[in-house]
N, C-alpha and C positions, 0 to 999 in steps of 0.2 A: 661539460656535458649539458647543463643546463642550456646553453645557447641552442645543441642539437635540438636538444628537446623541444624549445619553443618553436623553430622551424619545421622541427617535423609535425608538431599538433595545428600550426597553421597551416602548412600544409593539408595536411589531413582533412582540416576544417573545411576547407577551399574545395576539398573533391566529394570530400563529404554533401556537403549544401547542393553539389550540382546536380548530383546523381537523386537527393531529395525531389530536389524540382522536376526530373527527367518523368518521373514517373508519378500518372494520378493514380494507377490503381493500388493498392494496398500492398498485394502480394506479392505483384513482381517486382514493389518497390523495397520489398522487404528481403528479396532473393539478390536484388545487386544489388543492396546496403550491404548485407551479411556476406558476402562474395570478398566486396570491395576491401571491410575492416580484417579477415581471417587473414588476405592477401598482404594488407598495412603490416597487421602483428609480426607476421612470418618475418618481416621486413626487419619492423623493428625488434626483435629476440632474438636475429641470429646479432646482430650488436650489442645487444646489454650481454648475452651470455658470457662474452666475454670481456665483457669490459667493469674496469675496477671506477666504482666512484670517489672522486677525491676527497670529498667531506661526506660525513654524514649525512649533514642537512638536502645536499644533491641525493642522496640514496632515496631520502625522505620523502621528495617532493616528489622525485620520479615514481615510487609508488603509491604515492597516496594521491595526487594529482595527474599526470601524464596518464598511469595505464589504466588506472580507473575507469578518467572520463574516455578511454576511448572502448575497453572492455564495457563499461556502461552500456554504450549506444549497440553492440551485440549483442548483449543480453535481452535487452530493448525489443530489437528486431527479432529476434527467435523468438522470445513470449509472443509476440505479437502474429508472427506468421502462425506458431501452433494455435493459438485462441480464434485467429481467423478461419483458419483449411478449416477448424473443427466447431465453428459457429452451428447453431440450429439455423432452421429457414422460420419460422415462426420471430415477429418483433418480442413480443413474450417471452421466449424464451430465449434469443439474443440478450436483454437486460438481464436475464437472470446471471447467463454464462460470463455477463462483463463484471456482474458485481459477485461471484464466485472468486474470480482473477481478483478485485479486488481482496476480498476474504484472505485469499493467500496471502498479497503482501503485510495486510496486516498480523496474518498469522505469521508473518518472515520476522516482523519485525518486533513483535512479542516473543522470538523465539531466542534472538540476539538482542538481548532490550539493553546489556550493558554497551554494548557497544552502537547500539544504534543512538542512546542519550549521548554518548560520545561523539559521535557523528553530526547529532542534532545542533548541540552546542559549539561545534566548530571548535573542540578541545583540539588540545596538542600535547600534553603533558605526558602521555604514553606512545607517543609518534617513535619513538626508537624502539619501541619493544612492539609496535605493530607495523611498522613499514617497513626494516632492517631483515634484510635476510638473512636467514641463520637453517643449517643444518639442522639444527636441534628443535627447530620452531615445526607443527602441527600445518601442515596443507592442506587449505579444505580445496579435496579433490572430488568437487565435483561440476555440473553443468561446463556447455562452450567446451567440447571436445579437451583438448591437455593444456588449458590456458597453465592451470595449476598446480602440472606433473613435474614441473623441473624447478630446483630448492633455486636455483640458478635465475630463476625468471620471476619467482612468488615469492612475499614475504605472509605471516600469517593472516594479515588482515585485508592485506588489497584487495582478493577478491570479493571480501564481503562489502566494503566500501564500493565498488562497483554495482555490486546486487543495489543496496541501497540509493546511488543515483537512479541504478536503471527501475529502480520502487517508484521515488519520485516523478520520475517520465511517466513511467507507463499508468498510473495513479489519474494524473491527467489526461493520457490517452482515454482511458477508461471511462471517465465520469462525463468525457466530453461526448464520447458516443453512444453511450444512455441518455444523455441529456438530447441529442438526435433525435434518436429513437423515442426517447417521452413526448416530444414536441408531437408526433403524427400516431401518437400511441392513445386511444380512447380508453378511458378509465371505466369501471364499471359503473358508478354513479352519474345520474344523471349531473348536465353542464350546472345548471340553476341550484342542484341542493345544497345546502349550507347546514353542519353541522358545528350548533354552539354546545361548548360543556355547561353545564348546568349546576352543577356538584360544586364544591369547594376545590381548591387550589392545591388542598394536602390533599386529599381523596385521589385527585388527578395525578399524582404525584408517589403517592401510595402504590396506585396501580405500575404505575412507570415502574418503578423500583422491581416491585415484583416480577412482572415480566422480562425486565433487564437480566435479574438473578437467575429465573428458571429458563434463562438462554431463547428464549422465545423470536428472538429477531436474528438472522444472521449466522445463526445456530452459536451466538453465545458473543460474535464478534462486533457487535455493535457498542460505541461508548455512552454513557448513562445520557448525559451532554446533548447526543446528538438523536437519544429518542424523546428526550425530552423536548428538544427542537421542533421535532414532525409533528409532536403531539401535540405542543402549540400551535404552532401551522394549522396544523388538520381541524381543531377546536376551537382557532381564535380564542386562546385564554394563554396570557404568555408565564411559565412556569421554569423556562429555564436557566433565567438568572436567579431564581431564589429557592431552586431545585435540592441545593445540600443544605440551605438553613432549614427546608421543609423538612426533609431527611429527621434533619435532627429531632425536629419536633416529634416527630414519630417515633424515635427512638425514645426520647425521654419521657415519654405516656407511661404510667403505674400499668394500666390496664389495658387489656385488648388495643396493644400494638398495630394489628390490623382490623381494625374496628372496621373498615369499609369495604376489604373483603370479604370480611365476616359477614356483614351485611348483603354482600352479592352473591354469598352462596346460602346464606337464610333466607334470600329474596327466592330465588331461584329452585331452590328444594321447595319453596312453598307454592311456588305458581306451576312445579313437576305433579307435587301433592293433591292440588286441587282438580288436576285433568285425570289425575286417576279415580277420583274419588267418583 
């Protein structure tokens, strides 16, 4: 079985790539992608339904490698054509709608976090109890019409191993056409202004935290990591390689923990104070 299988994903591969290249524009390259892979599946399902795999190891591969990567690349294209058709006209609000798509993957993949560390580290240690079909095993039935309505065709984890490739793609799609868009996209500050932090390293740091916790970015989905990145970026003061030893220092204060908060609403209550006065 394995022999079929590498021929037919070389195959695949081989009409896959052409049909890439036929088309520059997005949508209709997204319409006979997804045309082309529904037609492949059809193909290859009416053969696995019936067919007995000789080893395990062959069950294994075939769903955790074969139907993945090829349900991947349809998953791929349908995210891609809905985020398209349903794009703003506005560049602004184009980046918004690409890093929303991202938001989800990452909310996909805090949602299945065991099995996505599994995924991550290229385990195998539970590969029989998620690539083996079984009666008894849970289908996640859902997305890509009935990939995973027949016990016959799903084991319980392929699909989500698919999602996850097609995260990875689209993750890149993503970041790459922001990054488009940012290039011809004017910021609101002026080209010339440079903004330096001024404040100490824990202050700067203090703040991050907070904002990170009271979900301020992303509506919650941004890692500590990478706002402490931009805040570097943004301030020329680099804080995110010494980001959780700062942390800790903050923690381990007897007194007013956040002393630099406290200070920017004692600031700020007084300079509200004095305009009323």
């Amino acid at each position: 079985m394995n022999t079929f299988c590498n021929i037919f994903i070389n195959e695949f591969e081989f009409e896959y790539q052409k049909i890439k290249i036929t088309y520059t524009n997005i949508i209709k390259k997204c319409y006979a992608v997804i045309e082309f892979i529904e037609k492949k599946l059809e193909d290859l399902f009416l053969r696995i339904r019936k067919h007995k795999f000789d080893e395990i190891s062959d069950e294994i591969y075939f769903f955790k490698v074969i139907k993945p990567t090829i349900v991947a690349k349809l998953i791929y294209y349908k995210t891609i054509l809905k985020i398209e058709i349903d794009l703003p006209s506005s560049k602004k609000n184009k980046i918004r709608a690409y890093e929303k798509a991202i938001n989800n993957i990452y909310r996909y993949s805090k949602e299945n976090k065991i099995f996505y560390t599994y995924y991550r580290s290229r385990a195998t240690y539970n590969d029989a109890l998620y690539f083996v079909r079984s009666k008894k095993k849970v289908i996640f039935k859902q997305d890509c019409n009935c990939i995973n309505l027949d016990s016959k065709l799903s084991t319980s984890h392929d699909y989500i191993m698919a999602k996850m490739i097609a995260n990875d793609m689209l993750t890149e799609y993503l970041e790459n056409r922001i990054e488009e868009l940012e290039k011809n996209y004017s910021t609101i500050l002026p080209k010339n202004t440079v903004l330096n932090w001024s404040g100490s390293k824990v202050d700067l740091v203090e703040l991050v935290y907070s904002l990170h916790h009271s979900k301020a970015f992303n509506n919650g989905n941004s890692d500590i990591k990478e706002i402490a990145a931009y805040f570097s970026k943004m301030f020329n003061i680099e804080i995110e390689d010494s980001i959780y030893r700062s942390y800790l220092d903050i923690k381990s204060r007897k007194i007013d923990r956040t002393k630099f908060l406290k200070q920017l609403s004692d600031t700020l209550n007084h300079k509200i104070n004095e305009e009323e006065k």
